[in-house]
C-alpha positions as CSV (number, residue, x, y, z in Angstrom):
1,X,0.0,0.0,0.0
2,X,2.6,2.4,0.6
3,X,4.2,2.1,-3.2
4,X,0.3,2.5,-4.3
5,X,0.5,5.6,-1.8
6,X,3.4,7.3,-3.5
7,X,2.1,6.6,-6.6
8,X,-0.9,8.5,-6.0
9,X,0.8,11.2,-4.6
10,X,3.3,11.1,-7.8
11,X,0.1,11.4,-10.3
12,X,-1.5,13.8,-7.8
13,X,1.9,15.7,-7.6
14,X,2.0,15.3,-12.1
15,X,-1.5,16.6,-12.3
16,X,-0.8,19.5,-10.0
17,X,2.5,20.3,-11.8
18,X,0.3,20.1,-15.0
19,X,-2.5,22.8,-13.8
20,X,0.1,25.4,-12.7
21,X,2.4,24.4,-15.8
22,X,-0.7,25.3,-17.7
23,X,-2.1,28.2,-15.7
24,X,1.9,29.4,-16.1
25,X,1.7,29.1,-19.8
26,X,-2.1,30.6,-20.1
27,X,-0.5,33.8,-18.4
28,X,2.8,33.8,-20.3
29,X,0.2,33.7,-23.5
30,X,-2.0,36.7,-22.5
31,X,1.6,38.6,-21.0
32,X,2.7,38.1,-24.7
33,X,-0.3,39.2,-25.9
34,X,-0.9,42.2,-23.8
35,X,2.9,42.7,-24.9
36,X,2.0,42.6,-28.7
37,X,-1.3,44.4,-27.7
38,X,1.3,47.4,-25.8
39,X,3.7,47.3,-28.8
40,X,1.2,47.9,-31.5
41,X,-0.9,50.6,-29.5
42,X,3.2,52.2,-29.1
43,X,3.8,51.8,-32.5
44,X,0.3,53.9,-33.4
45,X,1.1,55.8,-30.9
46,X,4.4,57.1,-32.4
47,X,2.8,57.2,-36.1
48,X,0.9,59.9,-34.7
49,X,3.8,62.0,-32.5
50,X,5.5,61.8,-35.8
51,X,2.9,62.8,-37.9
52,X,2.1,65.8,-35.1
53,X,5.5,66.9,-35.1
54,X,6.0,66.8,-39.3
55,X,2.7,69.2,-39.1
56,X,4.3,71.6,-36.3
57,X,7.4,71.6,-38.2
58,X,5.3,72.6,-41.2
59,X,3.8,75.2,-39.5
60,X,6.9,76.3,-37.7
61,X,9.0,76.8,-41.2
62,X,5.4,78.5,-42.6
63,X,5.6,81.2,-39.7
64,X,9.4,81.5,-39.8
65,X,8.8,82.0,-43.8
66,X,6.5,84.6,-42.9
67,X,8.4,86.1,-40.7
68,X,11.3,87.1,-43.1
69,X,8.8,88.2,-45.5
70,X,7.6,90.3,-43.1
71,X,11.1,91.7,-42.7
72,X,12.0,92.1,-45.9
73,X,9.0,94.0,-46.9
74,X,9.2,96.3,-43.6
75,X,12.9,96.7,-44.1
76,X,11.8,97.5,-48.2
77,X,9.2,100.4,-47.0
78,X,12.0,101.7,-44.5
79,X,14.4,102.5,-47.5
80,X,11.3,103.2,-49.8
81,X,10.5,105.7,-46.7
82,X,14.1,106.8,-46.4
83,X,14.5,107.4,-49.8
84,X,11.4,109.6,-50.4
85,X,12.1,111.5,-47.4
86,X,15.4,112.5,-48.8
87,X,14.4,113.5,-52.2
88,X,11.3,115.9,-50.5
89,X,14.2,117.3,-48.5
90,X,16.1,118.2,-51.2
91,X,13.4,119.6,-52.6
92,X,12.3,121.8,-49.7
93,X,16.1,123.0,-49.9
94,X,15.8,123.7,-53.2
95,X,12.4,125.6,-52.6
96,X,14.1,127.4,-49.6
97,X,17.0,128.2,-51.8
98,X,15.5,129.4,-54.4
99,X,12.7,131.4,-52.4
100,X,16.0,133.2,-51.1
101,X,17.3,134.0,-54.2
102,X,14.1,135.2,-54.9
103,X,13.9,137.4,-52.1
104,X,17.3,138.7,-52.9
105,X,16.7,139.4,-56.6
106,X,13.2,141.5,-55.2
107,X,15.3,143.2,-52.6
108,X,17.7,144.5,-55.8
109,X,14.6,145.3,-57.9
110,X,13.3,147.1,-55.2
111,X,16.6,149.0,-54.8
112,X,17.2,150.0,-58.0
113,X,13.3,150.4,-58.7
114,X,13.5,153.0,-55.4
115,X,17.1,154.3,-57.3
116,X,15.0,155.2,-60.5
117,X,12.0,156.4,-58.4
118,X,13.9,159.2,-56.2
119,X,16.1,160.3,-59.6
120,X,12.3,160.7,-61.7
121,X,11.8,162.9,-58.4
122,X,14.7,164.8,-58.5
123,X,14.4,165.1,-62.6
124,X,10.8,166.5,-61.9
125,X,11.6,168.4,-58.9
126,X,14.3,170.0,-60.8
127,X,11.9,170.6,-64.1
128,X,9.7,172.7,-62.0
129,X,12.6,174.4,-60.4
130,X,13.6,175.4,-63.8
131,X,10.1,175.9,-64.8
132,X,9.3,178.5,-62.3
133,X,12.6,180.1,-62.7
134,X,11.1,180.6,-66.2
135,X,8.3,182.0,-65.9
């Protein structure tokens, strides 16, 4: 009885080792799974950080593109600006310098026009002098 004893603990020992060998391998299965599951889901995952980060790269390069345009046409209306400044300030000088002249060429007009005026005078003055002397 004893050797029918141990082999009944044996099988009982074989069919325990069995279950747990297969509740073991049932768990390994869904850890793989869940693993495959994890790595898939990662792999999505990743397709769409990349695909985000292409798009905000995209939009980062738009905005930096717009942003030198933006320069380039503010630094182009600086010098447009710069350049018509000058040109109406050369002009004013030129209006200013030639308003001078002007002024100057009136101030000898009036001059000589006052030189002519006061010798007309004296020419009359001295007509009636002479006139009254003759009569």
């Amino acid at each position: 009885t004893g050797k029918r004893e141990a082999e009944d603990a044996l099988t009982a020992l074989q069919e325990s080792s069995e279950t747990s060998l297969s509740a073991l391998q049932r768990e390994l299965d869904a850890v793989e799974k869940s693993k495959r599951e994890d790595g898939d889901a990662l792999k999505t995952l990743r397709a769409d950080l990349d695909t985000k980060l292409s798009e905000l790269q995209h939009e980062l390069d738009s905005a930096e593109t717009g942003k030198r345009e933006a320069e380039d046409a503010l630094t182009a209306l600086q010098e447009s600006s710069e350049t018509s400044l000058s040109a109406l300030q050369r002009e004013l000088d030129a209006v200013e310098k030639s308003k001078r002249e002007d002024g100057d060429a009136l101030k000898t007009l009036r001059a000589d026009l006052d030189t002519k005026l006061s010798e007309l005078q004296h020419e009359l003055d001295s007509a009636e002098t002479g006139k009254r002397e003759a009569e």
